[in-house]
C-alpha positions as CSV (number, residue, x, y, z in Angstrom):
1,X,-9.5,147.9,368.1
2,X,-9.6,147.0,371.6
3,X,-13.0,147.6,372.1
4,X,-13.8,145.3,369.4
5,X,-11.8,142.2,370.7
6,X,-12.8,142.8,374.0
7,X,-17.1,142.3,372.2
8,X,-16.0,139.8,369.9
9,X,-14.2,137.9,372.5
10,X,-17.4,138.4,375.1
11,X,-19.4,137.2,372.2
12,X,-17.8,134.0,371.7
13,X,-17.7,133.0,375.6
14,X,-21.2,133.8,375.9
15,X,-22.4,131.8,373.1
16,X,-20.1,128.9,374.1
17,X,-22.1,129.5,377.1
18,X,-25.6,129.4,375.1
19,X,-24.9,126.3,373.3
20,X,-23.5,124.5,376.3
21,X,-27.5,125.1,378.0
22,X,-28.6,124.4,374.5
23,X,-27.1,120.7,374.7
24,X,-28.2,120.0,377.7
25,X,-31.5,120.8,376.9
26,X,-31.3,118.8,373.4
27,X,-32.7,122.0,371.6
28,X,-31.1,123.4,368.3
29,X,-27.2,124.3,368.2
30,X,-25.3,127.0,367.6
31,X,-23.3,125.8,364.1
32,X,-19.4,124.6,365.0
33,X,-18.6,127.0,362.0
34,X,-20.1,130.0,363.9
35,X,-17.4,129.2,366.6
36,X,-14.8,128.9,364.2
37,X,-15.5,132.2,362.4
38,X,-15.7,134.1,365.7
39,X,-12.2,132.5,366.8
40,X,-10.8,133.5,363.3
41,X,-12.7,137.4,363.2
42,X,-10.8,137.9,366.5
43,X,-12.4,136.0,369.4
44,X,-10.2,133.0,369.8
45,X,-9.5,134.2,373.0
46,X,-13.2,133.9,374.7
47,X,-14.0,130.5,372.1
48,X,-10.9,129.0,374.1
49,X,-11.8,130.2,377.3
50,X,-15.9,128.9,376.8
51,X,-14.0,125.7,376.3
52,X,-12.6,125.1,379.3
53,X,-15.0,127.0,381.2
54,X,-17.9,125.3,380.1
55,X,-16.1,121.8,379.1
56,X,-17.7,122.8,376.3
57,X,-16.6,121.2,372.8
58,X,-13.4,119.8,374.1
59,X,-14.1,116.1,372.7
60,X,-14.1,117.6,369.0
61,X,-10.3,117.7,367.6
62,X,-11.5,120.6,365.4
63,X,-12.0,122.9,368.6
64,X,-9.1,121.7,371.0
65,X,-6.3,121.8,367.5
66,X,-7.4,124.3,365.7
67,X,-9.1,127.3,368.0
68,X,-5.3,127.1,370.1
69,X,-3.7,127.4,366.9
70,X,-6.1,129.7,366.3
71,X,-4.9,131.8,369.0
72,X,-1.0,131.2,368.3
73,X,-1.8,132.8,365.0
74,X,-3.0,135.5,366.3
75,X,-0.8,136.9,369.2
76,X,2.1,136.1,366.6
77,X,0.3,138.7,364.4
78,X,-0.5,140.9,366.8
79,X,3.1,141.4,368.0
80,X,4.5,141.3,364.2
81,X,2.4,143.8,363.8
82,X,3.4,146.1,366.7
């Protein structure tokens, strides 16, 4: 299990990465609701972190509402689930 958040979380900070240089460059996108499926299959964590990284998305109230909450969900599962 951590193995897999630690990839899925790697994976959704380097493609925040990729479609930051993808902008820039005015070539195609990654889809928002690839982000948002990474965030909710586990990589919220690396989605949020490309974010700010990158200032990547942070104009879109989709991304900066609902990838934290996201999150929230998440580490509230996790530790229910402990």
């Amino acid at each position: 299990m951590v193995v897999y958040l630690i990839l899925i979380n790697a994976a959704g900070l380097l493609f925040m990465c990729l479609d930051k240089h993808l902008a820039k460059k005015h070539a195609r996108r990654i889809s928002e609701r690839f982000f948002m499926l990474t965030a909710l299959l586990g990589g919220s964590v690396g989605v949020f972190l490309g974010m700010g990284l990158f200032r990547h998305k942070t104009k879109h109230r989709l991304f900066t509402l609902g990838v934290p909450l996201i999150l929230v969900v998440q580490v509230f599962l996790f530790f229910l689930l402990q």
